[in-house]
N, C-alpha and C positions, 0 to 999 in steps of 0.2 A: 305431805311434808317430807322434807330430806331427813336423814341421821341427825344432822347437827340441828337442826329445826328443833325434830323432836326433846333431841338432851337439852337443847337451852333450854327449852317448854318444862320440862320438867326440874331442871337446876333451877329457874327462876321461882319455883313454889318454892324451894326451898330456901333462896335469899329474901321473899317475902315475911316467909316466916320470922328469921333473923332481922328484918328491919324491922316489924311490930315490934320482935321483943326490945329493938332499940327506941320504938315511940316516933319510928317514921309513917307517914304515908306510902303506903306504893300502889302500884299497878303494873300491869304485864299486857303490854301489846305485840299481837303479832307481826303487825308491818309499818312504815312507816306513816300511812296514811292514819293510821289508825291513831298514831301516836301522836302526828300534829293535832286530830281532832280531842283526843285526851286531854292535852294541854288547852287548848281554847273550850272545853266545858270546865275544864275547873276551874278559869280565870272568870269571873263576870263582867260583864260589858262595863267599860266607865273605867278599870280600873289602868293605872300607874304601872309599864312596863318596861323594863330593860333588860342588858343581859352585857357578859361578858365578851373576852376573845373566842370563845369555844367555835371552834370550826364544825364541830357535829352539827350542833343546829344550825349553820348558815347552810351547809352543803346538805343535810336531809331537806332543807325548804322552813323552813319554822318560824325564824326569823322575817324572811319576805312574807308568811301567810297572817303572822299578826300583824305586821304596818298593811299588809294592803285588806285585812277585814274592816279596818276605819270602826272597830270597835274599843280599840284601847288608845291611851296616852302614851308614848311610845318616845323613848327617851334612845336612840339609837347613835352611838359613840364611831360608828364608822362613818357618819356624816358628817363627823367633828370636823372644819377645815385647820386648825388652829389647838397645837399640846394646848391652852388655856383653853377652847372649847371641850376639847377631850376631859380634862380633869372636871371640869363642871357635870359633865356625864359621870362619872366616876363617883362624883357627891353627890348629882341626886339620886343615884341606887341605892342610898341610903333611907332612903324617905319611900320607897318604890312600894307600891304592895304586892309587885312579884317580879321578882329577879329568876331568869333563865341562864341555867349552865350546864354544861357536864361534869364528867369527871375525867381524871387521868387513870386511874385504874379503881378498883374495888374488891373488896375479899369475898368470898362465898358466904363468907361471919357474919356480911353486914356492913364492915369499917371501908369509909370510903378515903382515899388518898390524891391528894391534888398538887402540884408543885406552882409556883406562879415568880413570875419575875419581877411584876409590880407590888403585889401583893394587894392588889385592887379585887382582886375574884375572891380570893380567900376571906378578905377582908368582909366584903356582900353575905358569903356563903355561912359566916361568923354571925355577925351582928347587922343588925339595920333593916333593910327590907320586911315587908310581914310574912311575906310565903317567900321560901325558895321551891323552884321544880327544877330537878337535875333529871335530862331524858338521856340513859346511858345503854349504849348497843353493850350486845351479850359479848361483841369481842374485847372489852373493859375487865372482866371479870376475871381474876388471879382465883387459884386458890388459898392462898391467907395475906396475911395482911404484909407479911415481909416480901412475897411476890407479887404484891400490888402495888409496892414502893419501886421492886426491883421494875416491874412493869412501866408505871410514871417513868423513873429516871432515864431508865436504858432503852425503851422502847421509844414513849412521847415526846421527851425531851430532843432528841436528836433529830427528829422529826420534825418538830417545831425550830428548831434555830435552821434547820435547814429552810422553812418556809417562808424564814423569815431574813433568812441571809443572813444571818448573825457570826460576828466574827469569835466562833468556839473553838473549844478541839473537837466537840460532837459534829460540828458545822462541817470541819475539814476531814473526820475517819468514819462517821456515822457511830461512835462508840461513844458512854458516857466515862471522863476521866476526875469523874469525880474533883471539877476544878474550882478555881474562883475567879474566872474569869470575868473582866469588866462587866462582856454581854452575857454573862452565866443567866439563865433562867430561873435556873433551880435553886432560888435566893429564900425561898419560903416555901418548908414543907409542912403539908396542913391533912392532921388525920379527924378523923372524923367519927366518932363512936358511937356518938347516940345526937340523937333532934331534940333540939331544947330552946323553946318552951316546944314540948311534944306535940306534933303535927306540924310544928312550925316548915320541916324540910318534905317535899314531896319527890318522889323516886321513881321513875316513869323507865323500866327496860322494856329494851327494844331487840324483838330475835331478828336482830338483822344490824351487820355490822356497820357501825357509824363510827367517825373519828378517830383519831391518832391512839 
């Protein structure tokens, strides 16, 4: 194992701990293989899945290895041809009995922090669905909750309007100006302190870095 291997390995017992005491589920994978099979044991066959924008799971594989196991119902929003099929995706993750996402950053405490433009993630990650699994790489992880904000805004955001071509000031300096921009993203900030009804949220990191 490298340095950073090991300190995530042993920083991650410690956000464990911190997410019991919040009434999450978690677990701690070494690699990424590891972590897609994590998420398809805790899902059982048959059930109801979808997920948001989160580019961590499209780019680790996760997304592609639940549709192509042909074990789930698989509600997938990027095949939406049509905004009115897209938004149908978007309501039935309400109904889903597990919704997949990440996060934008996270504290060492436990408190997770998300920013969203639709407010369709936050909105899943809130209410509706019966399991959330959020699989978040170690480079997510802030030390408190105000550099986990600072993290989302200044780091993800800029990131994301760039990927998405979005006409911002993040888009055109790489820097957030705290704006209100048409295409602003950062239209819903969503913290996250405790899983409620308890276990309802499951916490999957990963020592290996994933997404924005």
């Amino acid at each position: 194992m490298t340095p950073t291997e090991i300190r995530n390995e042993r920083l991650a017992k410690k956000i464990m701990k911190n997410l019991t005491r919040r009434h999450f589920e978690s677990y701690f994978c070494k690699n990424t293989a590891e972590a897609i099979h994590k998420v398809m044991q805790l899902m059982p066959q048959g059930s109801t899945v979808t997920w948001g924008g989160s580019m961590t799971l499209r780019d680790m594989g996760l997304t592609q290895a639940v549709k192509q196991s042909g074990h789930y119902t698989v509600y997938d929003r990027d095949e939406a041809t049509t905004p009115q099929a897209k938004r149908q995706c978007y309501l039935k993750a309400f109904d889903c009995d597990y919704y997949l996402t990440s996060v934008n950053a996270m504290s060492e405490d436990g408190v997770l922090v998300n920013i969203d433009g639709n407010g369709n993630r936050v909105a899943a990650i809130t209410w509706g669905p019966k399991r959330v699994i959020m699989v978040v790489g170690m480079n997510k992880v802030a030390a408190s909750v105000e550099a986990a904000l600072m993290r989302a805004r200044h780091t993800a955001a800029p990131i994301n309007t760039a990927r998405m071509q979005l006409d911002t000031p993040c888009t055109r300096d790489g820097a957030c100006h705290n704006c209100n921009a048409e295409h602003c993203i950062c239209n819903y900030v969503h913290f996250m302190r405790n899983s409620y009804p308890a276990g309802r949220h499951i916490v999957i990191l990963v020592n290996e870095p994933w997404g924005y």
